[in-house]
C-alpha positions in Angstrom: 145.6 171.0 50.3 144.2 173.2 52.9 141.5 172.6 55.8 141.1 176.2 57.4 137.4 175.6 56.5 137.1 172.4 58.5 139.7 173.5 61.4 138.1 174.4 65.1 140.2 176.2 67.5 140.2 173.9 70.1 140.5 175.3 73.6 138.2 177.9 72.9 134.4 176.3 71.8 135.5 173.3 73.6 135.8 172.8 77.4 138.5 170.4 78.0 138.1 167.6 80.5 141.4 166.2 82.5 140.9 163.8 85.0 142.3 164.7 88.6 142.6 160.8 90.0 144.2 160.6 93.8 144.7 156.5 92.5 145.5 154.9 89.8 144.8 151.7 88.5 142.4 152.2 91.4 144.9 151.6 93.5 146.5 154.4 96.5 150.2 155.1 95.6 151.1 157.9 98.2 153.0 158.0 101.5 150.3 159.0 103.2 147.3 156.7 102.0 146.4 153.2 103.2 146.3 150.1 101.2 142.8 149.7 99.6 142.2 146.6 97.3 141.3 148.6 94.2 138.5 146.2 92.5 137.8 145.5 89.2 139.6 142.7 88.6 138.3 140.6 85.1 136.3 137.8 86.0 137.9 134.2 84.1 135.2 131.7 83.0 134.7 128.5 84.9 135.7 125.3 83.3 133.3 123.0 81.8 133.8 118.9 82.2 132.1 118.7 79.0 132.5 120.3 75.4 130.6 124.0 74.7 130.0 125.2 71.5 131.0 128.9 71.2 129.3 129.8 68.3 130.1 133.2 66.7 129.5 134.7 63.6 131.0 138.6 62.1 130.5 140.2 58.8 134.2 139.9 57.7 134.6 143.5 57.5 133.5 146.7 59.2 132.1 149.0 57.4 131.3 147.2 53.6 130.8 150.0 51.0 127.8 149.7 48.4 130.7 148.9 46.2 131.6 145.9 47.9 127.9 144.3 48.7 127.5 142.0 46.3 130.7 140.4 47.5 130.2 140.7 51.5 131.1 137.4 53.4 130.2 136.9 56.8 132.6 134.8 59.0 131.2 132.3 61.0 133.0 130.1 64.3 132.3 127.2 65.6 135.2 126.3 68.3 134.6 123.7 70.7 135.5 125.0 74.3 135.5 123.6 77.8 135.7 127.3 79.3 132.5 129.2 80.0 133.2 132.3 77.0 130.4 134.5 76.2 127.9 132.7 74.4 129.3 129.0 75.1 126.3 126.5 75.4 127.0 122.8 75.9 126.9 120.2 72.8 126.1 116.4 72.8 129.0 115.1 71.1 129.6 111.7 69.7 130.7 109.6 73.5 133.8 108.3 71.0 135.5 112.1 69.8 138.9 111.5 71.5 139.4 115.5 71.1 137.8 119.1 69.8 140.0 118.1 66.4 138.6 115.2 65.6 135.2 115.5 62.9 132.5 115.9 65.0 130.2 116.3 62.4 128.4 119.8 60.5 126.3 122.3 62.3 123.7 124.2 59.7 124.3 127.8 59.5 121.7 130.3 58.7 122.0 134.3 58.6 119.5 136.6 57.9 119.7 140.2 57.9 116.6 142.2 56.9 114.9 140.2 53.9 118.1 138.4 52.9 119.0 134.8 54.2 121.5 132.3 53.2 122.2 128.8 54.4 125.7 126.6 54.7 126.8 123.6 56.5 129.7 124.6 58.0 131.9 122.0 59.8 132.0 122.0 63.8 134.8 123.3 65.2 135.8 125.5 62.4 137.0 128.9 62.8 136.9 131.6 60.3 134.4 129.7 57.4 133.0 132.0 55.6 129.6 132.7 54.2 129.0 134.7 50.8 125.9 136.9 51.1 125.0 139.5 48.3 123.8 142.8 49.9 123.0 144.7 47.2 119.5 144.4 47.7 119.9 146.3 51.2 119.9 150.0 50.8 123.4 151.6 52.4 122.7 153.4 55.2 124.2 155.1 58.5 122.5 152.7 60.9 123.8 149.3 61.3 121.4 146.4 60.3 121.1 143.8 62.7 122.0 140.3 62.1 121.0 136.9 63.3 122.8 133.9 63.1 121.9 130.3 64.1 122.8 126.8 64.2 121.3 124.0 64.3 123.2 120.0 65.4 121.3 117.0 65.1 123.0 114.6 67.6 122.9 110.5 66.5 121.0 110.1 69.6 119.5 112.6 71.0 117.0 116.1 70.0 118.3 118.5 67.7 120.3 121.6 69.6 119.9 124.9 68.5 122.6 128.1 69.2 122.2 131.5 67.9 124.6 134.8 68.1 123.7 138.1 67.0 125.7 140.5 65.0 125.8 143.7 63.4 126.1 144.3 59.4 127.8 148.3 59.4 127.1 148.8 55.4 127.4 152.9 54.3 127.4 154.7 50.9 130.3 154.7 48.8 132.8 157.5 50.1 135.7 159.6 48.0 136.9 160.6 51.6 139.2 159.0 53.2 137.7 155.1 54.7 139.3 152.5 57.2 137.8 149.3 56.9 138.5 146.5 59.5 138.8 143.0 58.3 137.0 140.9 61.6 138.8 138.1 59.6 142.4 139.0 60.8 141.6 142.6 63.0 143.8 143.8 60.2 143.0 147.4 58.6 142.8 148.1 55.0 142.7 151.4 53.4 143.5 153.2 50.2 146.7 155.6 49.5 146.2 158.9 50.8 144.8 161.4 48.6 143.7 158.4 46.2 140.1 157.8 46.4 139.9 155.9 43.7 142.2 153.4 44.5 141.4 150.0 45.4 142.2 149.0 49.3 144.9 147.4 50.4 146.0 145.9 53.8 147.9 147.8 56.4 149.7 147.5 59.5 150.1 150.7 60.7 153.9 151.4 62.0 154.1 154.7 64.0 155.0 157.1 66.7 153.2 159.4 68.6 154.6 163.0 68.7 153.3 165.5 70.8 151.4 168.3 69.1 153.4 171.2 72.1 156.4 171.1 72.3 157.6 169.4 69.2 155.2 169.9 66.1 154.2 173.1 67.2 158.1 174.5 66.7 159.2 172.1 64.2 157.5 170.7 61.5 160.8 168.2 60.4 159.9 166.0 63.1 157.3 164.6 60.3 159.7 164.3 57.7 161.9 162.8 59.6 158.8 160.3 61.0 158.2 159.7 57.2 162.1 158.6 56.3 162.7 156.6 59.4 159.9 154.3 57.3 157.0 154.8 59.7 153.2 154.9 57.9 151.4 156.5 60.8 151.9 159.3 63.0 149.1 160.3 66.1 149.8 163.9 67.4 149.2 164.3 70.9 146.6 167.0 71.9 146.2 170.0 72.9 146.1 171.1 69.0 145.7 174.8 70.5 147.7 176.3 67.5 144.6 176.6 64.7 147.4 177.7 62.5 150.3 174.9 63.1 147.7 171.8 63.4 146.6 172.9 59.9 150.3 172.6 58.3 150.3 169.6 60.1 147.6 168.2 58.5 148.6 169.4 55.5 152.3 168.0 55.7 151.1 164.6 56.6 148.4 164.1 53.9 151.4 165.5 51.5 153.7 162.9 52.7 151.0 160.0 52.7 151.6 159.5 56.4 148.1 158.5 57.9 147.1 160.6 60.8 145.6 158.8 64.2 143.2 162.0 65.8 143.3 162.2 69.5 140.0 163.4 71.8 141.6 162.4 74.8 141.1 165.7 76.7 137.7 166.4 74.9 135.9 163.0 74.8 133.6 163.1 77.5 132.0 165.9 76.5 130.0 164.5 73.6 129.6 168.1 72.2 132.8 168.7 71.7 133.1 165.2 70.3 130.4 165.9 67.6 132.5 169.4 66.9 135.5 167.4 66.0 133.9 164.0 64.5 132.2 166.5 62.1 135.2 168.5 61.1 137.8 166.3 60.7 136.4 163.3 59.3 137.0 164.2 55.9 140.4 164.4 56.2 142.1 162.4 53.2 144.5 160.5 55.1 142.7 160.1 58.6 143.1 156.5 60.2 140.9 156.2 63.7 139.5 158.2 66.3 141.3 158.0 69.6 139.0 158.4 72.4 139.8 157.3 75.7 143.6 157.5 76.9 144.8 155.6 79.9 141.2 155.9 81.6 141.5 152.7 83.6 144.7 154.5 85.6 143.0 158.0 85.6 139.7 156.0 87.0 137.4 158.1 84.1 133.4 157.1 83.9 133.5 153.8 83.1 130.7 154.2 80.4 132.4 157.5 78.8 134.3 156.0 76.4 131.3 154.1 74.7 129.1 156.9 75.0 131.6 158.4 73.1 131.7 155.6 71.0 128.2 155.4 69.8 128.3 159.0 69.2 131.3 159.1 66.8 129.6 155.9 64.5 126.2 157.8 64.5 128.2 160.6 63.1 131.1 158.6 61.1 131.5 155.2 60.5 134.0 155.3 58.3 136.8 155.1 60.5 137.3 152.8 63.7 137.9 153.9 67.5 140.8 153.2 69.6 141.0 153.6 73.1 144.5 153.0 75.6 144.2 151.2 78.5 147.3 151.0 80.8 146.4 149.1 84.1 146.9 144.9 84.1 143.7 144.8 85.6 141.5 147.6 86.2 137.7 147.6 84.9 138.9 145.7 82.0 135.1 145.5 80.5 133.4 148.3 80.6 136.3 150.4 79.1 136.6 147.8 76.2 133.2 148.2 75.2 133.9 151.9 73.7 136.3 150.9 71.3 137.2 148.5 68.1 140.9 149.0 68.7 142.6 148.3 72.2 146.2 149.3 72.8 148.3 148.2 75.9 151.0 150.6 76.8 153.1 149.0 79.7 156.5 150.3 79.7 158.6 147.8 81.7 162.5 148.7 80.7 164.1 150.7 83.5 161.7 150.3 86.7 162.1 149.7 89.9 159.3 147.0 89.8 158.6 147.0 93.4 159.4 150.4 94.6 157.8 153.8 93.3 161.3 155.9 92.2 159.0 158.7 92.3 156.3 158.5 95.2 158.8 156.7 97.4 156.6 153.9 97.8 156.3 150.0 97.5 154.7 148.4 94.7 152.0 145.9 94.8 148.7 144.3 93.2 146.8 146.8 95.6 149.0 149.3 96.4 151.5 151.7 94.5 152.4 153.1 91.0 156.0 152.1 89.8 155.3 153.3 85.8 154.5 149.7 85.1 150.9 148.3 86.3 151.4 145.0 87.5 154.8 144.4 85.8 158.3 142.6 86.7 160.2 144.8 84.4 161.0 143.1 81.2 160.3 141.8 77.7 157.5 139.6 79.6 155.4 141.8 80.5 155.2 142.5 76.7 154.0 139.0 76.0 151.7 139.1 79.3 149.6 142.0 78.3 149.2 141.4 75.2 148.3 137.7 75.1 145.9 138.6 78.4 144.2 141.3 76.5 143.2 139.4 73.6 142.1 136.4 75.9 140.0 138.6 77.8 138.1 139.9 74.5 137.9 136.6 73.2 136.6 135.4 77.0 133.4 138.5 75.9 132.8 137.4 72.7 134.7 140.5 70.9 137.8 138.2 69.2 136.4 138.8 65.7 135.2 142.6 66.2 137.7 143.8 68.4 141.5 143.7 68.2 144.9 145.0 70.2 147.8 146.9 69.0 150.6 148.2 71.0 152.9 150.9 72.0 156.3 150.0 72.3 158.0 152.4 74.7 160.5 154.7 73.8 160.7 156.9 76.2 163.0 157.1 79.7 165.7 158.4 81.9 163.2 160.0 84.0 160.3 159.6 86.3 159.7 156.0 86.5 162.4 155.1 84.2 166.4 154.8 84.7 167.0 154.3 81.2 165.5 154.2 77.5 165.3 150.7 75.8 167.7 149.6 73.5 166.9 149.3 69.6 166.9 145.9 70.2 164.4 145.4 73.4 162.1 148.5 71.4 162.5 146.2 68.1 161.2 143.1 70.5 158.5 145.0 72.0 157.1 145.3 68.5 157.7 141.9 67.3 156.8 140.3 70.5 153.1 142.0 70.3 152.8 140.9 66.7 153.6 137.4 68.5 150.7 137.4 70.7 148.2 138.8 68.3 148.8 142.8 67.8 147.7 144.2 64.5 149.5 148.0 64.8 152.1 149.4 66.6 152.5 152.8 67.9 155.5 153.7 69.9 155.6 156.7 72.1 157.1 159.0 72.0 159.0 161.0 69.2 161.4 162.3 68.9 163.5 159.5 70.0 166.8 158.2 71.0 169.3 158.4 67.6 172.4 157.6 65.9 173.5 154.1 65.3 171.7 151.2 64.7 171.5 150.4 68.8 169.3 153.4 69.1 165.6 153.2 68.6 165.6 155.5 65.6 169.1 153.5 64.2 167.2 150.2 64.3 163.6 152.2 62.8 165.2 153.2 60.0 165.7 148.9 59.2 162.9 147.6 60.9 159.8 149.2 59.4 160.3 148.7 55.5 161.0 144.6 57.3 158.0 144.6 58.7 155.9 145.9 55.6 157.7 143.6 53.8 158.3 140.1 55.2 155.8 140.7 58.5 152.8 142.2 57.4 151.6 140.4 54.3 151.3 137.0 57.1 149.5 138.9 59.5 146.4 140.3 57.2 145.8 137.2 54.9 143.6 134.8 56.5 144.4 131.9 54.8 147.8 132.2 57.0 147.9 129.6 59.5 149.7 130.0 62.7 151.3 129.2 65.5 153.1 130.2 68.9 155.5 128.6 71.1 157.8 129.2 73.9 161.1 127.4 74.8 163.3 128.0 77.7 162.1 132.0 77.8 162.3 132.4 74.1 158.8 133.4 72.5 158.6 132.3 69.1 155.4 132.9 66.0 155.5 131.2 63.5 153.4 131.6 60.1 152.8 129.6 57.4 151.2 130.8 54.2 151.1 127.1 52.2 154.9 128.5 51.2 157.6 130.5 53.4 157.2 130.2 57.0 157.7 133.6 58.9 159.6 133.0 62.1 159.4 136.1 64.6 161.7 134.8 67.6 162.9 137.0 70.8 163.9 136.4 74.2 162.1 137.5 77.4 163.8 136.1 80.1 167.4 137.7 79.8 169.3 134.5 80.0 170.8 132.7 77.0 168.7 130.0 75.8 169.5 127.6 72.7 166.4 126.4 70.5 166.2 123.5 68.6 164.1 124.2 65.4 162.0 120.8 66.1 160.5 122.7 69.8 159.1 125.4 67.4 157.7 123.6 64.7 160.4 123.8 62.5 162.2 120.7 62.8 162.7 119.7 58.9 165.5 122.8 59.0 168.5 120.5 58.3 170.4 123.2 56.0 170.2 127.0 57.2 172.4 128.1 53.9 169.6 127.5 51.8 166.4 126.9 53.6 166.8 130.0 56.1 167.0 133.5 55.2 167.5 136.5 58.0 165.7 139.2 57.0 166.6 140.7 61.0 168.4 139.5 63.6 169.9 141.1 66.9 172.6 139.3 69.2 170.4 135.3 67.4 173.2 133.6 65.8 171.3 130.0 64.5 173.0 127.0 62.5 171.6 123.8 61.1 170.3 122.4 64.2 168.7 125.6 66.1 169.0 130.0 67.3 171.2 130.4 70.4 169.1 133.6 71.8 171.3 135.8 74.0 169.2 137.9 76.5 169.0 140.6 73.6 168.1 138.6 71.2 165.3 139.4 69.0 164.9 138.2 65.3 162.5 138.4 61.9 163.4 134.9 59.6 161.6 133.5 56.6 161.9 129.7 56.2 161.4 127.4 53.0 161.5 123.7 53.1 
């Protein structure tokens, strides 16, 4: 299949826009600047002495097609809090609830978008209960149709309360181009097979690299086969595409191999022209996943609104497909940047930095002074589990848990700049796994090509790890009847899932000091016989017996339980 109709020769209509930032992460890193606090620090929610309702409510997927309307859900919340979150408002419980899990009692549930309205009593503090709502009768359209949700508690003893949350319905004409729906259930994606339209959708956790478009696709093409038969699903070239000619084999060799493609505006996304150039050339692409607008603006200190003004744009235009953004800093402007995106990916690279002293600007390392390759990092598997786990807080401390979710980028990349040295297969395998931990839906390790040979190489342990992970990881992660959850014992960080059969155990160590678990810390406690109740589908330097794991400081392991 070709696409010299559709390409653009970037670099020529287009004027590209680089950011030329004397800070990053807002913070001075140089010799011969001063220490300036650099701001923008996330703001936590105060505490409440009494119980909140946080009452929330998202179709339970982004976009629905006409062919889906007349069996759209919408997913409704209705946690009980004692932190200030967006759209908390306080609740006269029953003087006797010893605890949010105790029954409290129903809360009734109405929606209405445009004529249609349906009511439920849905049970307070649920979380994901979901609300049938035939659509059909609405006509599928670019805009988004608003929708208002409310609830209404009738305390023994006191007035009724009322709560409301607003939403958007995103429902668009049936498409035989490529689509990416998000499932606000789980933040998983689902699409169909490339260059099968027809085909129903399916799940999917993308598992990729990025590769950069100059010097590597440009002069060899292999690099995608080889990206295909290391087991990866996903591959995001890295702009400039300033080769009309080479980006369109690209394109064409992907699609071919079924590999989905993540498209990157990164040097062209604040100027919305060019943005509309690209949305409306390359959104027809059979085997296109996301836009990617915004990379690393929070260290480069871009507009704060540019990435949502980008945003808007690309849905006005698209739809279809979601929008990713990078952010790299701990702490830098956190909000505004979030708002232009569904899809936020973390890429702190901790293995092989100095965390204290700049290697290359010769300079100490601080939370207000200083860039070490690492925002706001000790240098280890921790800061894995820390930025993950604080970015999905945050969005759920906004309001955005259901329509907004994280993936990762495990590094792979070092012995230079910043970096001494290039993880292990093991530490890049628990970069992965330890994001899934915490709440990651994708994963896309930079960069490619990457270190090879044996299985202690990244590329070694790939070749294992990805059909694993589409195997025995993903199918927990994107079913929301999966219950689950996460503990941590003596530095070992340990998710566990439970689909009303197998339990999935995802265990690795972060603290680089051996630690022995006993199955009862995580939840696991009626393992009394590992030959036949515990099976290792991966396992680095994680011996276990009948009574526990003993996790070296490489350990890192994928199990699936049955009692």
């Amino acid at each position: 299949m070709r696409y010299s109709t559709h390409l653009l020769v970037l670099g020529t209509s287009i004027t590209t826009v680089v950011a030329q930032s004397l800070t990053w992460c807002g913070k001075n890193y140089m010799a011969n600047q001063t220490v300036v606090p650099p701001g923008g620090q996330f703001a936590l929610p105060s505490r409440s002495d009494d119980p909140l309702l946080a009452f929330r409510c998202a179709p339970a997927f982004r976009p629905y097609l006409k062919e889906d309307a007349k069996n759209a859900t919408f997913v409704v919340d209705t946690r009980i809090v004692y932190d200030w979150i967006s759209g908390a408002s306080s609740i006269s419980l029953p003087n006797d609830t010893d605890s949010p899990s105790c029954d409290v009692g129903n809360v009734t549930v109405v929606i209405e978008v445009g004529s249609l309205r349906t009511t439920r009593e849905v049970p307070l503090n649920a979380t994901g209960y979901e609300i049938s709502l035939d659509i059909s009768r609405l006509t599928a359209q670019q805009t988004p149709y608003n929708v208002s949700c409310s609830a209404l508690y009738l305390p023994s003893l006191s007035k009724p309360e009322y709560y409301s949350a607003n939403t958007t319905l995103l429902y668009l004409p049936d498409s035989n181009n490529s689509v990416t729906k998000t499932d606000l259930r789980t933040g998983s994606l689902w699409v169909r097979p490339v260059n099968s339209a027809g085909s129903p959708f399916q799940p999917f956790v993308p598992q990729g690299f990025y590769v950069s478009f100059d010097p590597y696709l440009l002069k060899n093409l292999s690099y995608i086969d080889q990206l295909k038969a290391d087991g990866f699903n996903t591959i995001h070239p890295v702009p400039p595409y300033d080769n009309a000619t080479v980006f369109e084999q690209v394109l064409n060799k992907t699609a071919e191999l079924g590999l989905y493609v993540i498209f990157d505006m990164r040097s062209y996304y604040q100027n919305l022209t060019a943005v509309a150039d690209l949305v409306n050339t390359y959104k027809s692409l059979p085997n296109l996943l996301t836009w990617e607008t915004a990379h690393e603006p929070d260290g480069n200190s871009d507009p704060s609104g540019a990435a949502k003004q980008a945003y808007d744009l690309i849905y006005q235009l698209d739809g279809y497909h979601p929008i990713s953004i990078v952010l790299n800093c701990e702490d830098y402007n956190f909000t505004p940047y979030v708002e232009g995106a569904d899809i936020v990916l973390e890429d702190a690279y901790p293995i092989g930095i100095n965390a204290t002293y700049s290697l290359v600007w010769h300079t100490p390392c601080t939370p207000d002074f200083g860039h070490c390759g690492c925002d706001n990092c000790k240098g280890g598997l921790i800061d894995i589990k820390a930025r993950i786990q604080t970015y999905k807080d945050r969005l759920d401390i906004l309001g955005y848990d259901r329509t907004k979710t994280v993936w990762t980028t495990p590094q792979a990349v070092g012995n230079g700049a910043y970096w001494t040295t290039i993880p292990t297969g093991a530490q890049w395998a628990a970069m992965g796994l330890i994001s899934f931990n915490h709440g990651a839906t994708g994963s896309m390790s930079y960069q490619y090509p990457t270190t090879t040979g044996n299985s202690t190489t990244i590329e070694g342990t790939a070749v294992i790890l990805t059909d694993i992970i589409a195997e025995n990881v993903q199918p927990y992660l994107v079913r929301p009847e999966v219950t689950y959850s996460l503990y941590s014992y003596g530095g070992v960080d340990a998710g566990v899932w439970y689909d009303g059969t197998n339990y999935l155990l995802i265990a690795a160590n972060v603290n680089n000091t051996e630690t022995f678990v006993p199955w009862g810390s995580i939840g696991l406690g009626k393992v009394t016989n590992v030959a036949t109740q515990v099976q290792e589908r991966f396992s680095v330097a994680q011996p276990f017996n009948d009574t526990g794991l003993t996790s070296s400081p490489t350990g890192v392991g994928i199990y699936i339980i049955t009692f």
